[in-house]
N, CA and C atoms as an extended XYZ file, in Angstrom:
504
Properties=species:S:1:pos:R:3:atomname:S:1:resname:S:1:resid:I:1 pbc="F F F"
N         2.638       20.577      -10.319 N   UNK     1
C         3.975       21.069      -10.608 CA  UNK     1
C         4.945       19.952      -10.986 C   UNK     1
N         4.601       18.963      -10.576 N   UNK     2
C         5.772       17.509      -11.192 CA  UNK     2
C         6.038       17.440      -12.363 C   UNK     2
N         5.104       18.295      -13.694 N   UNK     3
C         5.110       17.930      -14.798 CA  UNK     3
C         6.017       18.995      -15.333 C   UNK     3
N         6.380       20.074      -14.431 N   UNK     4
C         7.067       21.588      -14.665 CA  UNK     4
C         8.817       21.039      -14.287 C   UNK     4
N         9.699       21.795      -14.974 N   UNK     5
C        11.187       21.665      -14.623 CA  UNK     5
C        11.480       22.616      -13.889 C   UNK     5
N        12.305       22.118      -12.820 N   UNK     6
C        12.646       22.737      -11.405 CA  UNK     6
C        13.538       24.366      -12.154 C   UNK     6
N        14.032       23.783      -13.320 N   UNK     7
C        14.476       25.644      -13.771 CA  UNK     7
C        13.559       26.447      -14.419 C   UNK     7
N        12.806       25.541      -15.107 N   UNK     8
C        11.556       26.422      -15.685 CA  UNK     8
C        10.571       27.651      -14.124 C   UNK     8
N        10.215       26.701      -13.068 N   UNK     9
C         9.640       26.836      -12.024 CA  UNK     9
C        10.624       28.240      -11.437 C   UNK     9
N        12.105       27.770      -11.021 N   UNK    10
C        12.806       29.035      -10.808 CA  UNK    10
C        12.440       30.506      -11.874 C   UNK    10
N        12.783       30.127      -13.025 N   UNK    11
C        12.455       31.275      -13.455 CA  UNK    11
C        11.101       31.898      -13.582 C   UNK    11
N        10.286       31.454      -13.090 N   UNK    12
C         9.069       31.796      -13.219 CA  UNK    12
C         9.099       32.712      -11.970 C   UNK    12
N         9.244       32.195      -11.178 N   UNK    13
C         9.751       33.015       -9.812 CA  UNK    13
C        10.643       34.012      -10.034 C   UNK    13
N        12.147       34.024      -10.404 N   UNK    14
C        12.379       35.557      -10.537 CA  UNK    14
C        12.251       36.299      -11.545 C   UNK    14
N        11.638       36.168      -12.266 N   UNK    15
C        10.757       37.134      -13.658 CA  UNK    15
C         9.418       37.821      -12.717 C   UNK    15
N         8.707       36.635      -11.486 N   UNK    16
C         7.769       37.857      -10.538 CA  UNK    16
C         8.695       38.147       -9.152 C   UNK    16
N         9.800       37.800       -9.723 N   UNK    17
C        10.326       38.672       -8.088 CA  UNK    17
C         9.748       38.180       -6.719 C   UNK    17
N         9.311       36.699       -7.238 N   UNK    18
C         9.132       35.966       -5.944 CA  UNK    18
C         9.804       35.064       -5.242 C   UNK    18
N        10.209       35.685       -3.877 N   UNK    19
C        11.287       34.456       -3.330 CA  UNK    19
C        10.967       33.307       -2.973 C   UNK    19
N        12.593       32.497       -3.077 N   UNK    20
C        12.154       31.192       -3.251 CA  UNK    20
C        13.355       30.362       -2.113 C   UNK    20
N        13.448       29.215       -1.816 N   UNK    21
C        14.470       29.034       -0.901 CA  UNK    21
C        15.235       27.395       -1.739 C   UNK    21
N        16.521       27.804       -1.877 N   UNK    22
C        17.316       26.768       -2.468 CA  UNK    22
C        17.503       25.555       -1.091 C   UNK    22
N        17.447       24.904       -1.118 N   UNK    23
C        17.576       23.919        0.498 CA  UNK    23
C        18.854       22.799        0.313 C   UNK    23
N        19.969       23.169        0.839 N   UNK    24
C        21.044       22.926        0.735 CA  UNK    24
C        20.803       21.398        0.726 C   UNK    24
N        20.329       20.597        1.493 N   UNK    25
C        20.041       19.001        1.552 CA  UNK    25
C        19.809       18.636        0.069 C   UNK    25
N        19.296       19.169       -0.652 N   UNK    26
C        19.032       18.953       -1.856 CA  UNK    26
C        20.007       18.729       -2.751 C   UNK    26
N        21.789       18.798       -2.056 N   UNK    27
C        22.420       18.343       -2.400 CA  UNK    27
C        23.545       17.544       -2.210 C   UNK    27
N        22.834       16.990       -0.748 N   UNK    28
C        23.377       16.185       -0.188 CA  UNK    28
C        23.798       14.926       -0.264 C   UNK    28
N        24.598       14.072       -0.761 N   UNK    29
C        24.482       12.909       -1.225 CA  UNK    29
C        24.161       11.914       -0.181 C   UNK    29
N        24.193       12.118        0.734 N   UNK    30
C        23.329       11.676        2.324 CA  UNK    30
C        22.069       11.210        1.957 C   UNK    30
N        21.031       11.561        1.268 N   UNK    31
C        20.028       11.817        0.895 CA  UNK    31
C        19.890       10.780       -0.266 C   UNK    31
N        18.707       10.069       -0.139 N   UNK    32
C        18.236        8.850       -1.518 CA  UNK    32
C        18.029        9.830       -2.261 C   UNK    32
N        16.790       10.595       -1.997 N   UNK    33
C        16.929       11.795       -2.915 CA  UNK    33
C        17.335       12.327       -4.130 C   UNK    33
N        18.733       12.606       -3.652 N   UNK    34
C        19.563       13.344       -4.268 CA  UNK    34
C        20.496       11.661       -4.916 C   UNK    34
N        20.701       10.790       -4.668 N   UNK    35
C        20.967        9.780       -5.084 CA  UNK    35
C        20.655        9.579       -6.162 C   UNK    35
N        19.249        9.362       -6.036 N   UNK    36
C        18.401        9.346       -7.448 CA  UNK    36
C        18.199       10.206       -8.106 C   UNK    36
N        18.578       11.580       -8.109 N   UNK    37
C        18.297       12.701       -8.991 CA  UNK    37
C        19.855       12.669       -9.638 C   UNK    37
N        20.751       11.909       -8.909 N   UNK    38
C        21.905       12.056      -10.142 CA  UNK    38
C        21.892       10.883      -10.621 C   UNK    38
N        20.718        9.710      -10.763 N   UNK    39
C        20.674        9.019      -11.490 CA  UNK    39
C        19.982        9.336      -12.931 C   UNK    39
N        19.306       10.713      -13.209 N   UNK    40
C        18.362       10.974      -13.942 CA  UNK    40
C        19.066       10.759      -15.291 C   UNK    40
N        20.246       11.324      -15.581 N   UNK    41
C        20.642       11.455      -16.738 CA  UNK    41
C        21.093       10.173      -17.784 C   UNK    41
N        21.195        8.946      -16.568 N   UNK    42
C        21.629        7.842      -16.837 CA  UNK    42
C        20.253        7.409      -17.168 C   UNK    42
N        18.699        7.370      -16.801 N   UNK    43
C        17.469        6.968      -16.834 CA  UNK    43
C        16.860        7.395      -18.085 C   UNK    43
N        17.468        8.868      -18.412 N   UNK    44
C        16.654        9.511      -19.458 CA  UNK    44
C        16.889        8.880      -20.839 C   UNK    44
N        18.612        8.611      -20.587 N   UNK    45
C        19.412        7.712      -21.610 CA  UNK    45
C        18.424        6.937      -22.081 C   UNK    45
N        17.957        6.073      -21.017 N   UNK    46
C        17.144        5.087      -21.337 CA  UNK    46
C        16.092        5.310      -21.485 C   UNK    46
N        15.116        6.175      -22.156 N   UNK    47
C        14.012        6.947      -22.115 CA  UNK    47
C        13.391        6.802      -21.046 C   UNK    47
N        13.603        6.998      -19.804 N   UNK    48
C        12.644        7.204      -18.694 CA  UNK    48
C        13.282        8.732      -17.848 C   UNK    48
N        12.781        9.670      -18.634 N   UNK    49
C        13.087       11.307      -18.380 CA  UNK    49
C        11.843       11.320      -17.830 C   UNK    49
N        12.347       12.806      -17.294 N   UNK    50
C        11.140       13.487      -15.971 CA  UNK    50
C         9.998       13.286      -16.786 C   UNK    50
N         9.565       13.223      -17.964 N   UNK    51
C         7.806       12.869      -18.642 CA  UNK    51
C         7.809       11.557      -18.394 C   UNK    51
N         8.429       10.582      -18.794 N   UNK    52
C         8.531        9.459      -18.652 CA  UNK    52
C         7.906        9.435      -17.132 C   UNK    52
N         8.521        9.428      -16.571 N   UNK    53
C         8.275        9.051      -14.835 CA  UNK    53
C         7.079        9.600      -14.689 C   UNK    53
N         6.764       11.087      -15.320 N   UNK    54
C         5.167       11.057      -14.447 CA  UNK    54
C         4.363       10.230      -15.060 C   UNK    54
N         4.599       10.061      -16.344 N   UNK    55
C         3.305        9.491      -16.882 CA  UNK    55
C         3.138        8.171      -16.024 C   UNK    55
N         4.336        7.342      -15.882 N   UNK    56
C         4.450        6.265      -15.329 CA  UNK    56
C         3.869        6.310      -13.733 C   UNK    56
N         4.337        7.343      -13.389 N   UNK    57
C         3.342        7.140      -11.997 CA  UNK    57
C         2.002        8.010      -11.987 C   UNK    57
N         1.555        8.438      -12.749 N   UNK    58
C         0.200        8.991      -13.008 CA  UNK    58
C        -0.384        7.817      -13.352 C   UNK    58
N         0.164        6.607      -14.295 N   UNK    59
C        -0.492        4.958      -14.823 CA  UNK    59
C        -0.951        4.019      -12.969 C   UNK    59
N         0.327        4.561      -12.668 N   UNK    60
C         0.313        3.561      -11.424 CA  UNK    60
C        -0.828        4.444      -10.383 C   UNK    60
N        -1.046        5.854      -10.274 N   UNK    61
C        -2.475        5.970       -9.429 CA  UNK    61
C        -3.541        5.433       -9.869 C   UNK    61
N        -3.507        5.799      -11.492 N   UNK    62
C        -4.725        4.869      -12.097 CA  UNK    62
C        -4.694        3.320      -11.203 C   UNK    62
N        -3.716        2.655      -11.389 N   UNK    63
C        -3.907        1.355      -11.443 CA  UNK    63
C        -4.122        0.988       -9.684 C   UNK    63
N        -3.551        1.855       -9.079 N   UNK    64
C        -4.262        1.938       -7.818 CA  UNK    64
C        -5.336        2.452       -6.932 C   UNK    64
N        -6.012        3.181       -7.906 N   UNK    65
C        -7.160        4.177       -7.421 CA  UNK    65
C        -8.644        2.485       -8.373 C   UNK    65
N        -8.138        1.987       -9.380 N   UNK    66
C        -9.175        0.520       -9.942 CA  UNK    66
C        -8.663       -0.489       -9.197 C   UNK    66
N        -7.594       -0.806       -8.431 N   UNK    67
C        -7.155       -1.920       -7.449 CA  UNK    67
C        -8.141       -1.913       -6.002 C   UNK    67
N        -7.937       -0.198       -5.696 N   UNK    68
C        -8.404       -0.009       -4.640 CA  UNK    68
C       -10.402       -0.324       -4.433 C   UNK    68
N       -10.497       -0.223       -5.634 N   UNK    69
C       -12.195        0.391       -5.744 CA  UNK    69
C       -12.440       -0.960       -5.572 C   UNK    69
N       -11.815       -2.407       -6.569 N   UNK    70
C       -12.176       -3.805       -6.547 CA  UNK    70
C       -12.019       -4.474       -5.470 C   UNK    70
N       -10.660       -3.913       -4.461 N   UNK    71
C       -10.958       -4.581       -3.194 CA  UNK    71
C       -12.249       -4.206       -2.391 C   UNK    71
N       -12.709       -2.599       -2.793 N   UNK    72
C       -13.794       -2.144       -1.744 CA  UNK    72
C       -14.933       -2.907       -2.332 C   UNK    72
N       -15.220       -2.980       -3.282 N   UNK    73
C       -16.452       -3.795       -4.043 CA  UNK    73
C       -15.946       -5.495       -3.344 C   UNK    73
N       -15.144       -6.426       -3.160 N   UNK    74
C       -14.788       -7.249       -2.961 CA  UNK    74
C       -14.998       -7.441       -1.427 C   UNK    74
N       -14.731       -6.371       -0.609 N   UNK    75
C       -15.117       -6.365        0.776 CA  UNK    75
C       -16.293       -6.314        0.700 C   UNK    75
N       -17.375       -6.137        0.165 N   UNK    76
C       -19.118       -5.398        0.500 CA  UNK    76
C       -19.221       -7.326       -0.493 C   UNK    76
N       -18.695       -7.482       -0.927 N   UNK    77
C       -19.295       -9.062       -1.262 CA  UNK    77
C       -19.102      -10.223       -0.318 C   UNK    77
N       -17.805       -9.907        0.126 N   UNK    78
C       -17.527      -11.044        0.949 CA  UNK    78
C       -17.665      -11.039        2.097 C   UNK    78
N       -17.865      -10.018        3.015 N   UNK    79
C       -18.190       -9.219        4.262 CA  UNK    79
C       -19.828      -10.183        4.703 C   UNK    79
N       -19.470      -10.850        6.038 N   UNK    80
C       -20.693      -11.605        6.416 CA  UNK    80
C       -21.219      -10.564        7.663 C   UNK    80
N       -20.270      -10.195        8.396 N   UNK    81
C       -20.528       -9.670        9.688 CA  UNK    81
C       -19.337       -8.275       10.213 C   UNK    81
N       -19.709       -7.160       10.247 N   UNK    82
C       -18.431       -6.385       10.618 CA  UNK    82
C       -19.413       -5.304       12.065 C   UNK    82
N       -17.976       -5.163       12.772 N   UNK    83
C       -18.618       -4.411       13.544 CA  UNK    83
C       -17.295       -3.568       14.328 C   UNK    83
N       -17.121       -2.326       15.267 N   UNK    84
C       -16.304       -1.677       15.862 CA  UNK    84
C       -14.875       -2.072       15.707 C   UNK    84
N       -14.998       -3.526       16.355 N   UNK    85
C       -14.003       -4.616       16.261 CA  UNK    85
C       -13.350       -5.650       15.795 C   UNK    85
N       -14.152       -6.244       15.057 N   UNK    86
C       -13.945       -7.206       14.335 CA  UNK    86
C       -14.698       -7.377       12.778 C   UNK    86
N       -14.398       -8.239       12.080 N   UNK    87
C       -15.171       -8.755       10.749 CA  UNK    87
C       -15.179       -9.765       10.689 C   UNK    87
N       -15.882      -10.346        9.528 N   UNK    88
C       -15.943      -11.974        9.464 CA  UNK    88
C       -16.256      -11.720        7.625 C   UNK    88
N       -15.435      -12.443        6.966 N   UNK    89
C       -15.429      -12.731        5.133 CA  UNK    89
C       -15.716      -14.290        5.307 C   UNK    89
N       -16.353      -14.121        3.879 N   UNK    90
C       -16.958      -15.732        3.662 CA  UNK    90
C       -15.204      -16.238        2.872 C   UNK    90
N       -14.565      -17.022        3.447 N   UNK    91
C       -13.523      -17.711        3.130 CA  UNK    91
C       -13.899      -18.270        1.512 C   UNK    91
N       -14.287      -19.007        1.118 N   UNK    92
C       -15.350      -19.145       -0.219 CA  UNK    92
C       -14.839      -18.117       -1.102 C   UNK    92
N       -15.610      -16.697       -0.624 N   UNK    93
C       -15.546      -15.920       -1.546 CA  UNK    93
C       -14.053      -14.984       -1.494 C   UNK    93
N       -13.416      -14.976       -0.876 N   UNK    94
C       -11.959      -14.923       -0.776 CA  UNK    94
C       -10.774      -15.275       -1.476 C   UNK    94
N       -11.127      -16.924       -1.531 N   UNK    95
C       -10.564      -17.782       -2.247 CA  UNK    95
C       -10.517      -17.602       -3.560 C   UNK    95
N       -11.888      -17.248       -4.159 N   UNK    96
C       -11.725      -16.648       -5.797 CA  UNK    96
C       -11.102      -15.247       -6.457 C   UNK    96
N       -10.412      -14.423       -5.324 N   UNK    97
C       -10.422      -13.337       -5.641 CA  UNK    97
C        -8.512      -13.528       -5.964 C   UNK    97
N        -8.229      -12.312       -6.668 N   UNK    98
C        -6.766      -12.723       -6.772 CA  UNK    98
C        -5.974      -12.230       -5.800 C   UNK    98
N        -4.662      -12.781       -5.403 N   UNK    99
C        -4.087      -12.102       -4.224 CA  UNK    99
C        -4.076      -11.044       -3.675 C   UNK    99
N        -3.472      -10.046       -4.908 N   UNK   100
C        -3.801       -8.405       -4.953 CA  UNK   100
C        -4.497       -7.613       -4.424 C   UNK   100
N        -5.858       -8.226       -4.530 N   UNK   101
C        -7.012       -7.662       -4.096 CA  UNK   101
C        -7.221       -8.249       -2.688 C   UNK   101
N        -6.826       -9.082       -2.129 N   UNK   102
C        -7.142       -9.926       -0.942 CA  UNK   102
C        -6.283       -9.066       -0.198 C   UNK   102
N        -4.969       -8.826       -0.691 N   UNK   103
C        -3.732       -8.099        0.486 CA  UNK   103
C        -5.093       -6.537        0.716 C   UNK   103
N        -5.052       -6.334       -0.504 N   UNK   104
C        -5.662       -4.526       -0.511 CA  UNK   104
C        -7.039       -4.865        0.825 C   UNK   104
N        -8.074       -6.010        0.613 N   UNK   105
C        -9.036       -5.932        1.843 CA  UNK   105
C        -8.348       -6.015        2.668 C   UNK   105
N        -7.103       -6.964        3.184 N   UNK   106
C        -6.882       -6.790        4.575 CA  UNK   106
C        -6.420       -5.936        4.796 C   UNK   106
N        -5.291       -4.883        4.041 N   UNK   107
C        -5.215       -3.794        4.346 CA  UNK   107
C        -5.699       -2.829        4.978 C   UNK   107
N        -7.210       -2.530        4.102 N   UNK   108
C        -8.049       -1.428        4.666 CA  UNK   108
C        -9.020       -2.078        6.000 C   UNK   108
N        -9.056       -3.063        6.322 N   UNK   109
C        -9.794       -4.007        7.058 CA  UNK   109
C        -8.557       -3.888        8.455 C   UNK   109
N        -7.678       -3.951        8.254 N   UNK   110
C        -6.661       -3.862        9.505 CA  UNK   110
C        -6.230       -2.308        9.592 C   UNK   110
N        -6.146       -1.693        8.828 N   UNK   111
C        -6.247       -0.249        9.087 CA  UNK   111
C        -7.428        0.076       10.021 C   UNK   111
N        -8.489       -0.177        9.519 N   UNK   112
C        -9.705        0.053       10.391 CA  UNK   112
C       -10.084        0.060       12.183 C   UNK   112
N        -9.343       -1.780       11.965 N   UNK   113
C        -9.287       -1.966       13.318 CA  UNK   113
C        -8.193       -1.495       14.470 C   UNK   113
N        -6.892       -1.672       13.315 N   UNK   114
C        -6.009       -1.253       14.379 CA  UNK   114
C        -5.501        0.232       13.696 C   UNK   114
N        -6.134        0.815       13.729 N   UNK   115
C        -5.525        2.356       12.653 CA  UNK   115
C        -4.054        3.113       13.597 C   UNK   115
N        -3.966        2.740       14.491 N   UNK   116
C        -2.254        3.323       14.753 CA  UNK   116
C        -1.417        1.785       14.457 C   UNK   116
N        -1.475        0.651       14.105 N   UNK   117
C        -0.688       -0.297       13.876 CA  UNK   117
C         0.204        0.275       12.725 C   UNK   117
N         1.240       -0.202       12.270 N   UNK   118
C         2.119        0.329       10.949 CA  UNK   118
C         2.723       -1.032       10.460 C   UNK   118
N         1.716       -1.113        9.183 N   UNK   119
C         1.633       -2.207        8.236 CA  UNK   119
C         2.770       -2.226        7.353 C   UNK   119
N         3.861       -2.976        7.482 N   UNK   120
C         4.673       -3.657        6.400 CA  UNK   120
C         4.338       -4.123        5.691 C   UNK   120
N         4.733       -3.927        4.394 N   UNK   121
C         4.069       -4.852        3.514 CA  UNK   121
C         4.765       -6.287        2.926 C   UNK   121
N         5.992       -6.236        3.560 N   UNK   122
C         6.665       -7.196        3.292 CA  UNK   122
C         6.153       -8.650        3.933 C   UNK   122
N         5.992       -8.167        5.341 N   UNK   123
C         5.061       -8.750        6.377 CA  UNK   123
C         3.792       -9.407        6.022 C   UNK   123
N         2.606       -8.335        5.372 N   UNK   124
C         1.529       -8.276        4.986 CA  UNK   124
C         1.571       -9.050        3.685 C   UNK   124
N         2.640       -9.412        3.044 N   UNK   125
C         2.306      -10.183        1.239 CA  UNK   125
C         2.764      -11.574        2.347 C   UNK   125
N         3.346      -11.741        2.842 N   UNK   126
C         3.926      -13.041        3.329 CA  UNK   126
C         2.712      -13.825        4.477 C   UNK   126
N         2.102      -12.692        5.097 N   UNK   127
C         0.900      -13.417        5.332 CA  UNK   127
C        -0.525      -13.771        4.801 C   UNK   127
N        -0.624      -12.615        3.285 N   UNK   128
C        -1.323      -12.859        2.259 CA  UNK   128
C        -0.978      -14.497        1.819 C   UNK   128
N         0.189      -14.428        1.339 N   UNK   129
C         0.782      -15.740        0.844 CA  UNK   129
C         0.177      -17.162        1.593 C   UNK   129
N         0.557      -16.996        2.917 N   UNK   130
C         0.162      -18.592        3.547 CA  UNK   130
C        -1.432      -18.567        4.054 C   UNK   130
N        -2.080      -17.378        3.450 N   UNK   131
C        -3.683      -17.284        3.915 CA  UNK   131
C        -4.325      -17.696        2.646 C   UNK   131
N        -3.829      -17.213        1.717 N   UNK   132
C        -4.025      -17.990        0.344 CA  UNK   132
C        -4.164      -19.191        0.146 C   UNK   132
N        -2.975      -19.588        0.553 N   UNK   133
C        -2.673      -21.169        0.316 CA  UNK   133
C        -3.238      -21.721        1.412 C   UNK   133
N        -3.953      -21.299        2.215 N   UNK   134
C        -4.916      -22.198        3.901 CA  UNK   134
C        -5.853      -22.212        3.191 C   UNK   134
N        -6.541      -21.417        2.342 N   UNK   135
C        -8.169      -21.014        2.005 CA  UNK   135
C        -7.864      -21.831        0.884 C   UNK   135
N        -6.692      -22.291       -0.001 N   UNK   136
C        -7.358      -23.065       -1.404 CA  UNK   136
C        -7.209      -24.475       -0.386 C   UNK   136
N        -6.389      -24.781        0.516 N   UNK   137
C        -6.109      -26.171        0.768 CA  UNK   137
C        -7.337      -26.415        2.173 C   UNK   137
N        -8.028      -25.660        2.346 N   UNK   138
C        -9.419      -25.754        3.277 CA  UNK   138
C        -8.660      -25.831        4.881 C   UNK   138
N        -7.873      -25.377        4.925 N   UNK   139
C        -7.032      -26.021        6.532 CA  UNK   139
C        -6.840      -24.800        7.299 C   UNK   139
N        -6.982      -24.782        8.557 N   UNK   140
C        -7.247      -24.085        9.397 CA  UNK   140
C        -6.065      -23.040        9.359 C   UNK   140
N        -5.991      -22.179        9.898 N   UNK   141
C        -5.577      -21.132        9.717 CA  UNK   141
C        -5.381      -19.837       10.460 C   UNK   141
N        -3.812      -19.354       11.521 N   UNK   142
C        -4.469      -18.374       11.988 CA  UNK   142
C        -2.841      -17.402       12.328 C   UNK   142
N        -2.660      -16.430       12.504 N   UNK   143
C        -1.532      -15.353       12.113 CA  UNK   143
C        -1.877      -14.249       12.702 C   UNK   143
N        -1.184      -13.405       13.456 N   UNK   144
C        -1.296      -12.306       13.695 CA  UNK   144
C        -0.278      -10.789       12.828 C   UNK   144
N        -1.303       -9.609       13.155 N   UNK   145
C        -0.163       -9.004       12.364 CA  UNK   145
C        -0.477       -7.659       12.424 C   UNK   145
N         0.492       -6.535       12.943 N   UNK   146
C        -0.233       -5.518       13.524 CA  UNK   146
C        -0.869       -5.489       14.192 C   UNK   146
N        -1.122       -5.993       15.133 N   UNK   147
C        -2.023       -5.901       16.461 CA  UNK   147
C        -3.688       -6.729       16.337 C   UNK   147
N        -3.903       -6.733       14.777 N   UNK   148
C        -4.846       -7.481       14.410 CA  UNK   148
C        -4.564       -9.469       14.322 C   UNK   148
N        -5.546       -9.952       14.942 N   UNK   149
C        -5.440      -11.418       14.772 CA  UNK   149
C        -6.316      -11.642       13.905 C   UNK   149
N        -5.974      -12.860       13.055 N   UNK   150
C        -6.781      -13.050       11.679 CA  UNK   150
C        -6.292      -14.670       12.049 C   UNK   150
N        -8.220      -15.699       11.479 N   UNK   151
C        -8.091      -16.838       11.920 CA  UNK   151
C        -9.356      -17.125       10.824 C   UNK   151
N        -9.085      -18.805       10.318 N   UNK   152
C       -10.104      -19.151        9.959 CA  UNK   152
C       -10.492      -20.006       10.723 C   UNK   152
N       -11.956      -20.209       10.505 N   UNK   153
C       -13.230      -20.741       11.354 CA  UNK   153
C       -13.768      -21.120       10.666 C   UNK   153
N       -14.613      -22.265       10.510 N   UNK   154
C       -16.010      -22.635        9.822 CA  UNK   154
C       -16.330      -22.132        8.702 C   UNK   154
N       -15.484      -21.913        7.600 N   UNK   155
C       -15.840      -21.005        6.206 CA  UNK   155
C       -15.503      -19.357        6.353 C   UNK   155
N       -15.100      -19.264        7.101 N   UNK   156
C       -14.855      -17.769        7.487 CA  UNK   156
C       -13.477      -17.709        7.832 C   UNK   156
N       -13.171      -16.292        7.538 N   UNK   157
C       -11.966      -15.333        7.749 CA  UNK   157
C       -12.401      -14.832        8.781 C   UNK   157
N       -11.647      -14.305       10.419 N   UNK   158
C       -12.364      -13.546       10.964 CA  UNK   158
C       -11.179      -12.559       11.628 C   UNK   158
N       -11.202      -11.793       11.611 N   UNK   159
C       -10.069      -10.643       11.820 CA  UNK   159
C       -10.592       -9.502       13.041 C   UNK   159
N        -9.683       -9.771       14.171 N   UNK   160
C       -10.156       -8.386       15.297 CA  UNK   160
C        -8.714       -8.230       15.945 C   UNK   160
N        -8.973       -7.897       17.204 N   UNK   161
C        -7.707       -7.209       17.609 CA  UNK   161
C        -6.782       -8.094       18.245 C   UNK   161
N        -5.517       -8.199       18.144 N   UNK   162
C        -4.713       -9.588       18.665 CA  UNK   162
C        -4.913       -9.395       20.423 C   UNK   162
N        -4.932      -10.539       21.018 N   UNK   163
C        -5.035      -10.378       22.835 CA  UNK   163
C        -3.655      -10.209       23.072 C   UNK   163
N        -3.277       -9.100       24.016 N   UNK   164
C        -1.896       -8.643       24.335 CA  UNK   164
C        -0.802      -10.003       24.531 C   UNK   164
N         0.459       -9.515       24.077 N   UNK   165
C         1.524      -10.819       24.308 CA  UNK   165
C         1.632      -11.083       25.850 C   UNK   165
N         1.607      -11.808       25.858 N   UNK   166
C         2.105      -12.963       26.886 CA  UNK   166
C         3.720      -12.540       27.321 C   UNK   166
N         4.087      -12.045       28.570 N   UNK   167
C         5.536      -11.902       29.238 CA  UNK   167
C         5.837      -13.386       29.730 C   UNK   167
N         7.299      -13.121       28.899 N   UNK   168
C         8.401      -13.943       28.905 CA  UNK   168
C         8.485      -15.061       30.134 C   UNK   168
């Protein structure tokens, strides 16, 4: 239905006499929402109208449904040892991969372990960032994040669950 106009959609509905519910928030300026839906006319100006946008985010599942697949192919290469709790990546083969794809393994790799943790990603590129730069400069290495601890060792990445904090 994203590709349908919200009046086209109405009238489709009362031509079958099917009810429908208008939801007052919907015009709330409270609401990003609705923020951005009275930005549309100013966007379309600029050719990015309601086609515009899906196509554009129909490009971006593409480009995340082939991001996603290269990190999973990228994990089954670099993956030495995984188990309940922990993993272990050959640091080596890490190092050649591009950032992108490195954030996306730890992603699904810390999802795994800690699956109620709630991953920032602001967090998560910033510790991509200085894990990057440990693995090209060979130097030890170790960060926690989401409940997962991630450390290098002996050529290895090794990622399991962080040991509870320490009181004050």
């Amino acid at each position: 239905l994203l590709d349908a106009a919200k009046a086209d959609l109405e009238d489709i509905c009362q031509e079958a006499d099917h009810p429908y519910v208008a939801d007052p928030s919907n015009h709330d300026d409270k609401y990003a929402r609705v923020r951005l839906r009275q930005l549309a006319p100013l966007l379309a100006a600029q050719g990015l109208d309601q086609r515009a946008l899906t196509r554009l985010g129909r490009r971006a599942r593409q480009a995340t449904e082939a991001l996603d697949f290269y990190a999973q192919t990228a994990r089954e290469t670099a993956l030495i040892e995984s188990d309940a709790t922990s993993a272990r990546f050959d640091a080596a083969a890490l190092q050649r991969l591009p950032v992108e794809i490195v954030l996306r393994l730890l992603t699904m790799e810390m999802v795994r372990l800690a699956p109620e943790a709630q991953l920032r990603l602001e967090r998560l590129e910033r510790l991509g960032e200085t894990l990057v730069a440990a693995l090209a400069e060979g130097r030890a290495w170790r960060a926690t994040l989401a409940g997962v601890l991630l450390e290098t060792h002996r050529g290895a990445l090794i990622l399991r669950p962080a040991p509870p904090r320490r009181s004050p």
